[in-house]
DSSP file (Angstrom, degrees, kcal/mol; ACC not computed):
  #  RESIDUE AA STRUCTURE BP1 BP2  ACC     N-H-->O    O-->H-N    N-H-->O    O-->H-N    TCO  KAPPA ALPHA  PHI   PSI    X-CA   Y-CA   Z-CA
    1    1 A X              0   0    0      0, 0.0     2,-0.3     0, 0.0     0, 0.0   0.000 360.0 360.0 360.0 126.7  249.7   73.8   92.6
    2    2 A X        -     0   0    0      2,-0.0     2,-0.3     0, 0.0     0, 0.0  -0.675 360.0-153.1-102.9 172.2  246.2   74.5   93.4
    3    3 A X        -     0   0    0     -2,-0.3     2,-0.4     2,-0.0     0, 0.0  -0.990  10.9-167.5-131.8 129.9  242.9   73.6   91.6
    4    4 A X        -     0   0    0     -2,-0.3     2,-0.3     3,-0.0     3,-0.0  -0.888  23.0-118.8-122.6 148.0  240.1   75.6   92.0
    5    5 A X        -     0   0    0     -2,-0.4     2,-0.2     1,-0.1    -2,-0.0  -0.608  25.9-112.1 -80.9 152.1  236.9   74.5   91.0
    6    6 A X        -     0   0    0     -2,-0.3     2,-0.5     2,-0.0    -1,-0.1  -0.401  31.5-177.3-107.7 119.6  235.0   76.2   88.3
    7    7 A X    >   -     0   0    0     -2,-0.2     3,-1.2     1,-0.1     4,-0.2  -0.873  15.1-162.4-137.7 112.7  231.8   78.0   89.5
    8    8 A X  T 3  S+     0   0    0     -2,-0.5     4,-0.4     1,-0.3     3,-0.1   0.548  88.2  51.0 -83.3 -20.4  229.9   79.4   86.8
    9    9 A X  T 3> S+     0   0    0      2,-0.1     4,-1.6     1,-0.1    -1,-0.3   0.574  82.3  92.5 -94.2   0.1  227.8   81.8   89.3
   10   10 A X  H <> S+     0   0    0     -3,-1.2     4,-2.4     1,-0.2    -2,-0.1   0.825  87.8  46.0 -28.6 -62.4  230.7   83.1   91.1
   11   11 A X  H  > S+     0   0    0     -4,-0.2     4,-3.2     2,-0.2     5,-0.3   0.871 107.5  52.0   7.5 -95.4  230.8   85.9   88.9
   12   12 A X  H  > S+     0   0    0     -4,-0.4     4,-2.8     2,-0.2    -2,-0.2   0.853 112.6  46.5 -56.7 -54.0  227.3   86.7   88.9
   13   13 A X  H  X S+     0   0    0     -4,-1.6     4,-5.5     2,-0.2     5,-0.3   0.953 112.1  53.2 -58.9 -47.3  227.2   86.8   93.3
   14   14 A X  H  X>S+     0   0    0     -4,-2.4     4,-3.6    -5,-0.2     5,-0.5   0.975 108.7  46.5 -36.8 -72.0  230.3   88.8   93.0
   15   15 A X  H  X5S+     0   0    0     -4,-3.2     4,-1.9     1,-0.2    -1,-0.2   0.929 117.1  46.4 -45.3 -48.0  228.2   91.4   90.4
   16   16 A X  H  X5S+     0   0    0     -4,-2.8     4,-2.8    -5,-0.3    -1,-0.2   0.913 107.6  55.2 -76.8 -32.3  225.2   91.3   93.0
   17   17 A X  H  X5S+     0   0    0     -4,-5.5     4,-1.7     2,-0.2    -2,-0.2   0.763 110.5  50.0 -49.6 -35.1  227.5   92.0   96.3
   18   18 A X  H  X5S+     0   0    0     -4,-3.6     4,-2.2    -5,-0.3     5,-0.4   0.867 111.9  43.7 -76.3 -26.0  228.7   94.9   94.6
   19   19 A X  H >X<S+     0   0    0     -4,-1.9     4,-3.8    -5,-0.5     3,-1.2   0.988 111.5  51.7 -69.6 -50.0  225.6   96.1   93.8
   20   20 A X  H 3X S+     0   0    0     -4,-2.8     4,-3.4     1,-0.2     5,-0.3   0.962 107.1  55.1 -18.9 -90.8  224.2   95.4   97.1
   21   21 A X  H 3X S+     0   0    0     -4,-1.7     4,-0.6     1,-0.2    -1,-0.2   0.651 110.9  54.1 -28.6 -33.8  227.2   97.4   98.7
   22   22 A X  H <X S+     0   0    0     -4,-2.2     4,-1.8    -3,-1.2     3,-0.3   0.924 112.3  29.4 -36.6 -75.1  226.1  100.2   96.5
   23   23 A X  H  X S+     0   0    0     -4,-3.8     4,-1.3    -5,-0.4    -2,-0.2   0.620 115.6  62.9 -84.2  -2.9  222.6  101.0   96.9
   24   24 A X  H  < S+     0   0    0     -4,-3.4    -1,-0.2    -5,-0.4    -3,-0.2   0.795 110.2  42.6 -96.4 -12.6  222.9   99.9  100.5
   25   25 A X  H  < S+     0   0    0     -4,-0.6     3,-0.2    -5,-0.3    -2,-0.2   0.760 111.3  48.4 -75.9 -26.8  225.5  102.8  101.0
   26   26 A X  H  < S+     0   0    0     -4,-1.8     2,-0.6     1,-0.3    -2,-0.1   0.762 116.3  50.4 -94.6 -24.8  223.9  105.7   99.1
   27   27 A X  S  < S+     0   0    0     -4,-1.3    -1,-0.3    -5,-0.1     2,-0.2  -0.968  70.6 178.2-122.8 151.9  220.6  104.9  101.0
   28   28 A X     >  -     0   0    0     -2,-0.6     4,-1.1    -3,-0.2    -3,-0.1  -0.526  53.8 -96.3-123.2 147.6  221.1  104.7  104.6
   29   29 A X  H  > S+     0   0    0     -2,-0.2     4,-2.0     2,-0.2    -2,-0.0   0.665 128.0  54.2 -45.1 -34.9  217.8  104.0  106.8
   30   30 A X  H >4 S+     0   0    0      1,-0.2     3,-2.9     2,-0.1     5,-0.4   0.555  99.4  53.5 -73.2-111.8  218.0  108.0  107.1
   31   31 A X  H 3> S+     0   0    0      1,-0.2     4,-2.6     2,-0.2     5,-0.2   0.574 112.8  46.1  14.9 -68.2  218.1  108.9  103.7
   32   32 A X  H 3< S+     0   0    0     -4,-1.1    -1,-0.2     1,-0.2     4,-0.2   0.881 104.7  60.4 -78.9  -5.1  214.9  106.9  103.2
   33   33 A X  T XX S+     0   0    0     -3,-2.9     4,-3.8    -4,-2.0     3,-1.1   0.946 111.2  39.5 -57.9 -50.8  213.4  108.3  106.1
   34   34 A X  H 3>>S+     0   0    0     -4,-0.3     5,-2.2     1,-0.3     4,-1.8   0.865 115.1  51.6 -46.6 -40.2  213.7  111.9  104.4
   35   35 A X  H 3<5S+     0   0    0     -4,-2.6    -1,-0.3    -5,-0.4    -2,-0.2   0.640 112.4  47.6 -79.5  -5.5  212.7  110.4  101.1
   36   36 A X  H <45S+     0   0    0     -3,-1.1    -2,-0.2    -5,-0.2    -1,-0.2   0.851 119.3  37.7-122.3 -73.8  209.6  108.8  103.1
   37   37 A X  H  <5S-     0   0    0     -4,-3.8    -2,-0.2    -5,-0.1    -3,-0.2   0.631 111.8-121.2 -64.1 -16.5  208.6  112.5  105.0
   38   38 A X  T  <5 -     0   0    0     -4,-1.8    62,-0.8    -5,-0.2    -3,-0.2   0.868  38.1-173.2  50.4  57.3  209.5  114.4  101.7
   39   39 A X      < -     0   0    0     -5,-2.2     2,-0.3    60,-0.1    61,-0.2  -0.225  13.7-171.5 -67.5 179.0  212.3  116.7  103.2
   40   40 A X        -     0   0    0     62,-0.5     2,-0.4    59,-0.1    -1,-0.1  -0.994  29.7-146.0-165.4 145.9  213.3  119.1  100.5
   41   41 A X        -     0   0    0     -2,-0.3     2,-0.3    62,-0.1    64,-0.1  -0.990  24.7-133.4-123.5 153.7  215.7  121.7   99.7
   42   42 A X        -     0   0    0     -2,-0.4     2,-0.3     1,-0.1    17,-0.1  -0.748  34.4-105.8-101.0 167.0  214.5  124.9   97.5
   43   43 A X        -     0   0    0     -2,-0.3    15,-2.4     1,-0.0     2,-0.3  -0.529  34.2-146.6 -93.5 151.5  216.9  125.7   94.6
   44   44 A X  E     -A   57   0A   0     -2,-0.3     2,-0.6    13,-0.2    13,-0.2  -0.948  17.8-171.4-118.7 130.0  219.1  128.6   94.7
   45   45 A X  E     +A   56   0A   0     11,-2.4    11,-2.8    -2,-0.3     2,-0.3  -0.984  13.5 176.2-106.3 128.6  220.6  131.2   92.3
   46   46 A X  E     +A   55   0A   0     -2,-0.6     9,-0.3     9,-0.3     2,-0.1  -0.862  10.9 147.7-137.6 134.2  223.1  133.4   93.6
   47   47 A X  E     -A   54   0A   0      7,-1.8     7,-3.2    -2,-0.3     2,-0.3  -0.478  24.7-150.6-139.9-178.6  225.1  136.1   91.3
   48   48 A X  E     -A   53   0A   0      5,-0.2     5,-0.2    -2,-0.1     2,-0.1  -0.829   5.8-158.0-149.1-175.1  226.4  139.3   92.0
   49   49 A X        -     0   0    0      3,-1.2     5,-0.0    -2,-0.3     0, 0.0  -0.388  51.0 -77.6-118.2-171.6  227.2  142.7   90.2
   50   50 A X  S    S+     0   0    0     -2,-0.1    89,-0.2     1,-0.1     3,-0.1   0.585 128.3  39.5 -85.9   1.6  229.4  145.4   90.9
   51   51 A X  S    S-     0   0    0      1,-0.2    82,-3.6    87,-0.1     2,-0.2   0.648 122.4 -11.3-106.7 -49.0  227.1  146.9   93.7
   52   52 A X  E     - B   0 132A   0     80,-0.2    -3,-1.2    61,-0.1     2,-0.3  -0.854  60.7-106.2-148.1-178.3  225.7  143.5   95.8
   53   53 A X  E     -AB  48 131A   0     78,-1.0    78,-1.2    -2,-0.2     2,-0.4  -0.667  36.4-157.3 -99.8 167.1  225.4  140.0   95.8
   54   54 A X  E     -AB  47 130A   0     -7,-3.2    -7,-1.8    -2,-0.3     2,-0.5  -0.945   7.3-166.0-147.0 121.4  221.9  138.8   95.1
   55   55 A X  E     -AB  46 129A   0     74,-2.2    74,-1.2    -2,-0.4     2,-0.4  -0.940   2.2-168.6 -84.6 123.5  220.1  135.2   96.1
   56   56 A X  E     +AB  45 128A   0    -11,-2.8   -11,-2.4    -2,-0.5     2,-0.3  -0.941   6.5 179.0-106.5 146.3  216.9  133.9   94.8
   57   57 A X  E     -AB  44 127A   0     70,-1.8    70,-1.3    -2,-0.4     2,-0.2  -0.850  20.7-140.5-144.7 138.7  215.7  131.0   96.5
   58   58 A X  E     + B   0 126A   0    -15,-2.4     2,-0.3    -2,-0.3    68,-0.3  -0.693  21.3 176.2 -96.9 176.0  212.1  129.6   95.1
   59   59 A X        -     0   0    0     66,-2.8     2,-0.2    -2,-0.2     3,-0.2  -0.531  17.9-151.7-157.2 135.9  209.5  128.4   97.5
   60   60 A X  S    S+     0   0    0     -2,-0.3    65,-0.1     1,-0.1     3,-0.0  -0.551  77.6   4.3-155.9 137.8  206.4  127.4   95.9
   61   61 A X  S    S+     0   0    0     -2,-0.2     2,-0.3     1,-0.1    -1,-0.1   0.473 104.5 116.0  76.7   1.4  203.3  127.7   97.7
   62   62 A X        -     0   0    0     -3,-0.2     2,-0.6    63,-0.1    63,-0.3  -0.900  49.7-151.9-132.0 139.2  205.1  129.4  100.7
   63   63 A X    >   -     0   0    0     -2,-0.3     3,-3.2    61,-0.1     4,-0.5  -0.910  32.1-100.7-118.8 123.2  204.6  133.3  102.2
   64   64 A X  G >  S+     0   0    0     -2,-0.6     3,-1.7     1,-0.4    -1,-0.1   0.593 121.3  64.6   0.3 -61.0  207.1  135.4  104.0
   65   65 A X  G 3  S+     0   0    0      1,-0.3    -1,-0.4    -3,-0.0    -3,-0.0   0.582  93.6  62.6 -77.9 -10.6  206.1  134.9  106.8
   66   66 A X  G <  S+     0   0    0     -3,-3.2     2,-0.4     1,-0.0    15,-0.3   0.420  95.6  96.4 -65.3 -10.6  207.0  130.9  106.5
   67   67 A X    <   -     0   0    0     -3,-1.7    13,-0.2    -4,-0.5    -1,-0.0  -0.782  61.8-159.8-117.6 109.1  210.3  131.9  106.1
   68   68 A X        -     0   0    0     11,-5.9    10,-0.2    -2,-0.4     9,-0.1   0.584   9.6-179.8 -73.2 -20.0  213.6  132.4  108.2
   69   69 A X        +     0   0    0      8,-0.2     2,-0.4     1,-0.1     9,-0.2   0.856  17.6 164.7 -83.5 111.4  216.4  134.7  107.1
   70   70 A X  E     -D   77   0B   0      7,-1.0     7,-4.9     2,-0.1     2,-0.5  -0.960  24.4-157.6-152.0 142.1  219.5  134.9  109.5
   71   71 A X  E     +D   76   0B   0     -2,-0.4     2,-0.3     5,-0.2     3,-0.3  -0.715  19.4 160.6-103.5  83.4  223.2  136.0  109.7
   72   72 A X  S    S-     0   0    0      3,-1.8     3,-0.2    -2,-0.5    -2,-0.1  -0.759  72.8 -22.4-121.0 140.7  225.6  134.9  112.0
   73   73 A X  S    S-     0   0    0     -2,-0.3     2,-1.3     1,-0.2    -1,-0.3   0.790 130.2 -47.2  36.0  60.1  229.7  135.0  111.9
   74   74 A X  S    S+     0   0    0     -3,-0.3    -1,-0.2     1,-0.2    33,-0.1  -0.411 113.2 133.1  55.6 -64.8  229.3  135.4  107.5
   75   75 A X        -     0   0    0     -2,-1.3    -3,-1.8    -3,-0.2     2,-1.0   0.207  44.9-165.5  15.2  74.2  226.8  132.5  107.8
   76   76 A X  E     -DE  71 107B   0     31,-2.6    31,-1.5    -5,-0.2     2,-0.3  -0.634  10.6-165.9 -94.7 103.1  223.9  133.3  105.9
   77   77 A X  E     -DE  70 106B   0     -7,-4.9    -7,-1.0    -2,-1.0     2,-0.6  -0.575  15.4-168.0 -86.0 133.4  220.9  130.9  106.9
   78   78 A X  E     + E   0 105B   0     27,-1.8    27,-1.6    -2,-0.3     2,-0.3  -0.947  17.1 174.5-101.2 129.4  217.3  130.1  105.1
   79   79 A X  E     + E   0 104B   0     -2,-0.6   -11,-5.9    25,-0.2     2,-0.2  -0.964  10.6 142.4-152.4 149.9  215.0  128.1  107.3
   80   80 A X  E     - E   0 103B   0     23,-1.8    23,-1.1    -2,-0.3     2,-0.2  -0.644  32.7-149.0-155.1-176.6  211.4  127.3  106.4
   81   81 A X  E     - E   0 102B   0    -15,-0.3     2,-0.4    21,-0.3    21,-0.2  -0.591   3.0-168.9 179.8 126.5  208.7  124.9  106.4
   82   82 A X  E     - E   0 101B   0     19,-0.9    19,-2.1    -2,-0.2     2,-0.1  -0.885  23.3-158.0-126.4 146.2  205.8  124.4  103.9
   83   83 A X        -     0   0    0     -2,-0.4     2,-0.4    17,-0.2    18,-0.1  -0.421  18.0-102.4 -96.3-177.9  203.5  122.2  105.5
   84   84 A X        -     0   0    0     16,-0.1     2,-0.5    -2,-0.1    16,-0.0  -0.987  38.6-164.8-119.3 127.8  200.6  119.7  103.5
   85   85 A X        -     0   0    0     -2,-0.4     2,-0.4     0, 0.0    -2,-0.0  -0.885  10.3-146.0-128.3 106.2  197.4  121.1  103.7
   86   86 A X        -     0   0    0     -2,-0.5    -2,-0.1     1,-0.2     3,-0.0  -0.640   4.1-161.9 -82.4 128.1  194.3  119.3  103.1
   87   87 A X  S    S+     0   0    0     -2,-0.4     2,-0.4     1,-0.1    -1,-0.2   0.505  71.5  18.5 -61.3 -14.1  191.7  121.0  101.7
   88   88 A X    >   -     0   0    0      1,-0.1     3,-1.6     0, 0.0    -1,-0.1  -0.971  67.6-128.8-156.3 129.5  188.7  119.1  102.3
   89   89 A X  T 3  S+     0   0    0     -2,-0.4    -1,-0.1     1,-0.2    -2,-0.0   0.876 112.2  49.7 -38.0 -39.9  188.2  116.2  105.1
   90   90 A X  T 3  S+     0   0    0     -3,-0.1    -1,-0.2     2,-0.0     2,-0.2   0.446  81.6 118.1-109.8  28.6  186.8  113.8  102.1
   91   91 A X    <   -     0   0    0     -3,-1.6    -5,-0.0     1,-0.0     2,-0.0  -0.482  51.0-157.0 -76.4 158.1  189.7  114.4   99.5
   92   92 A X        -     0   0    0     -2,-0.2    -3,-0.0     0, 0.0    -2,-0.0  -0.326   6.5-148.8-144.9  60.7  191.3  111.4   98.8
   93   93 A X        +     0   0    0      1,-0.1     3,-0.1    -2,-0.0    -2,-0.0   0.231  17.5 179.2 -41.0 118.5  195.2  111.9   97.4
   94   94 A X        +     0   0    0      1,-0.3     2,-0.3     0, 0.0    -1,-0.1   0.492  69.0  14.1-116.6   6.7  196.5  109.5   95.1
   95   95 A X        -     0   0    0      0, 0.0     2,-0.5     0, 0.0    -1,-0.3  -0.878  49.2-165.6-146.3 170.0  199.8  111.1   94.7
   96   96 A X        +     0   0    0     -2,-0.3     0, 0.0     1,-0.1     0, 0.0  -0.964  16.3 163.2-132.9 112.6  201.6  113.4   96.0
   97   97 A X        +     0   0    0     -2,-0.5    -1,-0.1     2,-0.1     0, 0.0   0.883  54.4  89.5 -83.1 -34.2  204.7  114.7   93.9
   98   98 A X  S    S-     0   0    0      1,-0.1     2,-0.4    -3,-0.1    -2,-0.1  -0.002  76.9-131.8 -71.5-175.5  205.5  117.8   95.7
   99   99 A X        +     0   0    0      2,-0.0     2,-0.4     0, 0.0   -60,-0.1  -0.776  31.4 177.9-113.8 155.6  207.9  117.5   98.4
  100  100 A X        +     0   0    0    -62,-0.8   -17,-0.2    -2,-0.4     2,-0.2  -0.986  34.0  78.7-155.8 152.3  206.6  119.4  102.2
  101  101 A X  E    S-E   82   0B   0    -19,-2.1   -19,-0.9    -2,-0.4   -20,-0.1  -0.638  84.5 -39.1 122.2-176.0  208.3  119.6  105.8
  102  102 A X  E     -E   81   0B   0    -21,-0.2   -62,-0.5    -2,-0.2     2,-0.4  -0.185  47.8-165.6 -98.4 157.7  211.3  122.0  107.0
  103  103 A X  E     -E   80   0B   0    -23,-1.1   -23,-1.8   -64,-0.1     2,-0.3  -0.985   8.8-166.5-127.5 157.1  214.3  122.9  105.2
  104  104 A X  E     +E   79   0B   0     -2,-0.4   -25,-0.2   -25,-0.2     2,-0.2  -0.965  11.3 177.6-127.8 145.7  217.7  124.6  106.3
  105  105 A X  E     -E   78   0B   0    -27,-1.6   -27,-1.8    -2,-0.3     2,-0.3  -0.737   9.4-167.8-162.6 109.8  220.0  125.9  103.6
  106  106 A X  E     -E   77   0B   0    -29,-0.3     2,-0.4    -2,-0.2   -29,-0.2  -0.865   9.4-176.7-107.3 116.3  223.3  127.7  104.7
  107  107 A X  E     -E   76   0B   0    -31,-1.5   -31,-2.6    -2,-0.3    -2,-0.0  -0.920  22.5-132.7-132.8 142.6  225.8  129.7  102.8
  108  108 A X        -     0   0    0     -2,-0.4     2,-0.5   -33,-0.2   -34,-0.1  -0.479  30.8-144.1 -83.5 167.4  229.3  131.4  104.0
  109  109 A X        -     0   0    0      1,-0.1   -34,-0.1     4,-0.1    -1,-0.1  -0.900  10.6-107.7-116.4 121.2  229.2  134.7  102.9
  110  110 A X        -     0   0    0     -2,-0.5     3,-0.5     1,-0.2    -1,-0.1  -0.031  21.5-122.6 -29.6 149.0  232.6  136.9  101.5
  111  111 A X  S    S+     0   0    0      1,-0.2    -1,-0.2     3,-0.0    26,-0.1   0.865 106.9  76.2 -69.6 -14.9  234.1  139.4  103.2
  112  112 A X  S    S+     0   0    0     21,-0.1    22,-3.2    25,-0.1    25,-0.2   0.604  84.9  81.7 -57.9 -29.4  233.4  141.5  100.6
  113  113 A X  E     -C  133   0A   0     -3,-0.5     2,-0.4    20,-0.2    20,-0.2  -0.628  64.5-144.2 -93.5 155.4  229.7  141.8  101.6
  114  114 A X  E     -C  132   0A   0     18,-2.4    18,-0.7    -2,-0.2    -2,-0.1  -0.875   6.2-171.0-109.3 125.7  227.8  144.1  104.5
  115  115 A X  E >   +     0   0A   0     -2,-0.4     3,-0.8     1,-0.1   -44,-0.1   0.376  69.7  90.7 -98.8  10.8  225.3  142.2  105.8
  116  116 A X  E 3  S+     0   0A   0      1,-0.2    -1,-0.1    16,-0.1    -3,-0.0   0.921  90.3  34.0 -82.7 -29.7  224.3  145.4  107.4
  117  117 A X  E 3  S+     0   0A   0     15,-0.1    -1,-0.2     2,-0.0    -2,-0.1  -0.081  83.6 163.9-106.7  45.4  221.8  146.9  104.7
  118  118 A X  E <   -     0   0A   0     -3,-0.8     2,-0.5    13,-0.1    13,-0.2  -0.006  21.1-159.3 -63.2 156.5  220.4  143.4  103.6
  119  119 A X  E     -C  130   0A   0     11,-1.7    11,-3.0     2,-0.0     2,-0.5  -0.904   9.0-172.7-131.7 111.5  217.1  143.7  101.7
  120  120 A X  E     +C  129   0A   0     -2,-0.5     2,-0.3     9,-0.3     9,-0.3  -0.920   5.7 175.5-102.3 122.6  214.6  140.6  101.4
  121  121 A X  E     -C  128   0A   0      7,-3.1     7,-1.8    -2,-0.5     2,-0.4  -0.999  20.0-152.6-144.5-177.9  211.8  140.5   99.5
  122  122 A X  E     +C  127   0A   0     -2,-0.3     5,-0.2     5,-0.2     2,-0.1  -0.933  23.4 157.6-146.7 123.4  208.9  137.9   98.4
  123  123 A X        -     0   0    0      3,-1.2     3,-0.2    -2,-0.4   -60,-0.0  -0.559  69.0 -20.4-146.7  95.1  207.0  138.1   95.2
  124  124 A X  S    S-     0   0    0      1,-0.1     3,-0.1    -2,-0.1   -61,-0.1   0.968 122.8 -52.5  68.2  74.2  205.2  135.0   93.6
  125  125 A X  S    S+     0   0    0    -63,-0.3   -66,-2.8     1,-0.1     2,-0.3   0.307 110.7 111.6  76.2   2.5  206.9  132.7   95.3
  126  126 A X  E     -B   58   0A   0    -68,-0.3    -3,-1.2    -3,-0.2     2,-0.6  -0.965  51.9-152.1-131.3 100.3  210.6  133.6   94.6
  127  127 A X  E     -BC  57 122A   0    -70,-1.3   -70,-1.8    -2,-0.3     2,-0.4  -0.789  23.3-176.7 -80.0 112.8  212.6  135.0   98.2
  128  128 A X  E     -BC  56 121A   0     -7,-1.8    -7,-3.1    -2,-0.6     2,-0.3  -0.957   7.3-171.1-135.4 132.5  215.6  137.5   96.7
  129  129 A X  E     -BC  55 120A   0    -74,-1.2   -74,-2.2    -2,-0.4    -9,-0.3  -0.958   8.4-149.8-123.3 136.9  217.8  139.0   99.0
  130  130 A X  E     -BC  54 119A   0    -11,-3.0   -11,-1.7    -2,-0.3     2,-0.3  -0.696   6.6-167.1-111.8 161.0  220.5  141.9   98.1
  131  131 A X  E     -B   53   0A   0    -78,-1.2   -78,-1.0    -2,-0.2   -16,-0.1  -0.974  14.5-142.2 -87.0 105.9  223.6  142.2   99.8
  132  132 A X  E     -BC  52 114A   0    -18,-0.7   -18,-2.4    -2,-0.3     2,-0.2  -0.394  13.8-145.4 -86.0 161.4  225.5  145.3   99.3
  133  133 A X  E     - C   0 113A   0    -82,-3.6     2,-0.2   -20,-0.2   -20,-0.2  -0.774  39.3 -85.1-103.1 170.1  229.7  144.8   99.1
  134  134 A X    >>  -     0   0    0    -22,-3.2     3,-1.6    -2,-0.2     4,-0.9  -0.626  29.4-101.7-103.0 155.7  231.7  147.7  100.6
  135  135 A X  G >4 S+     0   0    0      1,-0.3     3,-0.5    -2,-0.2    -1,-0.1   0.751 124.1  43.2 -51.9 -36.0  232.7  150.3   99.6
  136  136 A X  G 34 S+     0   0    0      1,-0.2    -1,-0.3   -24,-0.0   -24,-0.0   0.912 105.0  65.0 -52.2 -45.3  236.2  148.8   99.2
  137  137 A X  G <4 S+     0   0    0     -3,-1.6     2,-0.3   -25,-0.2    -1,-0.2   0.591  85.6  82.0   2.7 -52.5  235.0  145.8   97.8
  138  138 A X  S << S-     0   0    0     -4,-0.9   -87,-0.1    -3,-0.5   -88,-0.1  -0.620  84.7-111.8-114.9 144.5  233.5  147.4   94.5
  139  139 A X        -     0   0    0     -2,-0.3     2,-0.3   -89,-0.2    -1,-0.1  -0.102  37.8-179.5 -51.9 141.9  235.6  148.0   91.8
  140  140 A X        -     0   0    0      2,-0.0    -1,-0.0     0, 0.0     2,-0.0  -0.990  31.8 -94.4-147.6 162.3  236.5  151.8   90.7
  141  141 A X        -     0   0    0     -2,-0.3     2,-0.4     1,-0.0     0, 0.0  -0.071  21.9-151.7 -71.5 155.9  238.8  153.5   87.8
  142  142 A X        -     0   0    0      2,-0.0     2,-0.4    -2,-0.0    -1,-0.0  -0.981  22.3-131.3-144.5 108.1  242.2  154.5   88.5
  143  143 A X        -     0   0    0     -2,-0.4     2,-0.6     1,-0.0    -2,-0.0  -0.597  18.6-142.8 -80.9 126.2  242.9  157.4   86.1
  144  144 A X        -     0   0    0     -2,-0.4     2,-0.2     2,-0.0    -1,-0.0  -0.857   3.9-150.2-110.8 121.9  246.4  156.7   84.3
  145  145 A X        -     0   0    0     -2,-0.6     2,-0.3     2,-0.0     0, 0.0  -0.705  21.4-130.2-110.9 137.0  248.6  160.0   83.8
  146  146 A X     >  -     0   0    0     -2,-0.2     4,-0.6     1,-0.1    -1,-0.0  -0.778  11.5-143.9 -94.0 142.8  250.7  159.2   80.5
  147  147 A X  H  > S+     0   0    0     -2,-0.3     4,-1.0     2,-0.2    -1,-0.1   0.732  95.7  65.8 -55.9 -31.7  254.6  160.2   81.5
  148  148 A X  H >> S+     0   0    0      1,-0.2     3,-4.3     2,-0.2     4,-0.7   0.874  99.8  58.2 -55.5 -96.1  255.5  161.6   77.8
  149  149 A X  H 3> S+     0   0    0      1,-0.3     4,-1.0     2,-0.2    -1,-0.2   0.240 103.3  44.7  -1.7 -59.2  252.8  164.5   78.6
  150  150 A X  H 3X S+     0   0    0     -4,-0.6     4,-0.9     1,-0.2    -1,-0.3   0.413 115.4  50.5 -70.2 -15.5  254.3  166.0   81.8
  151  151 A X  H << S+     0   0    0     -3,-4.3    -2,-0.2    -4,-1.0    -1,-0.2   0.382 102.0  55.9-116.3  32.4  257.6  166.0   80.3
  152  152 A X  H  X S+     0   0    0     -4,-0.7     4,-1.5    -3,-0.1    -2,-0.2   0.725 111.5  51.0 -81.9 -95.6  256.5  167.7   77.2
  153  153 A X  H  X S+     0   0    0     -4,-1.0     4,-1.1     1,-0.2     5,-0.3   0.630 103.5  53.2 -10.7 -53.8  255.2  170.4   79.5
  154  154 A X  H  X S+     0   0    0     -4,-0.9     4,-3.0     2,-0.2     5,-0.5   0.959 108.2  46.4 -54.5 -70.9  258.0  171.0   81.5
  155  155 A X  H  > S+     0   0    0      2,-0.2     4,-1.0     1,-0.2    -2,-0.2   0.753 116.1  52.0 -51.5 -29.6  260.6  171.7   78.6
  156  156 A X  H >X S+     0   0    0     -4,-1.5     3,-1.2     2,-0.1     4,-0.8   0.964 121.0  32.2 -25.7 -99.5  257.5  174.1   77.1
  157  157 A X  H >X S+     0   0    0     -4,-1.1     3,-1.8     1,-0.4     4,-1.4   0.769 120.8  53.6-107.4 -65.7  257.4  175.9   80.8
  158  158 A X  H 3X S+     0   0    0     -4,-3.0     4,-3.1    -5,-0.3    -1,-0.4   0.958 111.6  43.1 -45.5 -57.5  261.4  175.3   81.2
  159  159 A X  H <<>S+     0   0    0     -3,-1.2     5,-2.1    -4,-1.0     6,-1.4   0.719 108.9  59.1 -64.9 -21.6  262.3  177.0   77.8
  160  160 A X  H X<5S+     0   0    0     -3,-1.8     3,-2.4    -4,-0.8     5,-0.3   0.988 107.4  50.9 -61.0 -66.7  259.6  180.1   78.4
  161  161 A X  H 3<5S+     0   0    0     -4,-1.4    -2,-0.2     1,-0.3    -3,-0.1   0.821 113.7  37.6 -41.5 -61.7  261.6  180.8   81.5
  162  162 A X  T 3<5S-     0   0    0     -4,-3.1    -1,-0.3     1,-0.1    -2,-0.2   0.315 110.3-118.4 -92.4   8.0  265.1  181.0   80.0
  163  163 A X  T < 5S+     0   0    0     -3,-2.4    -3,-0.2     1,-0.1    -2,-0.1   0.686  83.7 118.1  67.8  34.8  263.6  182.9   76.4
  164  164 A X      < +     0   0    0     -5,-2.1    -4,-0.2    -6,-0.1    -1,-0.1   0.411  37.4 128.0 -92.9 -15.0  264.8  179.9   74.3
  165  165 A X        -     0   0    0     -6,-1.4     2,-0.4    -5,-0.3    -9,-0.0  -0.075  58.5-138.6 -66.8 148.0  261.2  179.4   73.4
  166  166 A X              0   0    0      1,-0.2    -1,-0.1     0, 0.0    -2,-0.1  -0.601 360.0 360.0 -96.5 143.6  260.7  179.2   69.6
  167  167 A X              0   0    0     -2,-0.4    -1,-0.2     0, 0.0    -2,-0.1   0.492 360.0 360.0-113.8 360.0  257.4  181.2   68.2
């Protein structure tokens, strides 16, 4: 039989090791590096229709020309960089919310889409880019011929022929 002695902060270290073990896993020395440089990702919508897929990406403060767009092996990439730009030598920041430096933001693409006839454009700050799907790809109507119908019509067409038909 053992006897263990009663330690009323046991408990308590226990409660702070896990916590430790928490927050020292979710940020890593990277992580705070990012958090430190203000790396960023921009938010994304992407829907489709029956014609294309469509992406909005925002970028705040950022012009086309800041801006990558590339397609490789379904692999559709954004890469950017919005920089910090001080206006005046004798401004004197005491904070800075927005976030600035490069971003990469990669998405696989269906097969369903042609990346051949992509369309980008940039309008107050908001990057949308169409995809069109192919022409297999988009849905179409399939006309459904009722069987009662065509054989109403024959036994018409049959009964003309052999002078059964009733007037």
């Amino acid at each position: 039989m053992n006897i263990v002695k009663y330690d009323p902060f046991r408990d308590l270290r226990t409660l702070q090791d896990e916590m430790n073990r928490l927050f020292s896993g979710t940020f890593s020395r990277d992580s705070q590096d990012e958090v430190l440089r203000g790396a960023w990702s921009p938010s994304v919508d992407i829907f489709e229709n029956k014609n294309e897929i469509v992406l909005e990406a925002e970028l705040p403060g950022m012009s086309a020309e800041d801006v990558n767009i590339s397609i490789e092996n379904n692999v559709l990439t954004l890469h950017g960089e919005r920089r910090f730009e001080k206006k005046d030598e004798g401004d004197n920041f005491h904070r800075v919310e927005r976030s600035y430096g490069s971003f990469t933001r990669s998405f696989t693409l269906p097969p369903t889409v042609s990346s051949e006839n992509a369309n980008a454009e940039f309008n107050n700050g908001v990057l949308r880019l169409t995809l069109a799907k192919r022409e297999e790809a988009k849905p179409r109507r399939i006309e459904i011929k009722a069987s009662g119908e065509q054989t109403q019509a024959k036994t018409i067409e049959t009964e003309a022929k052999s002078g059964t038909a009733k007037a």
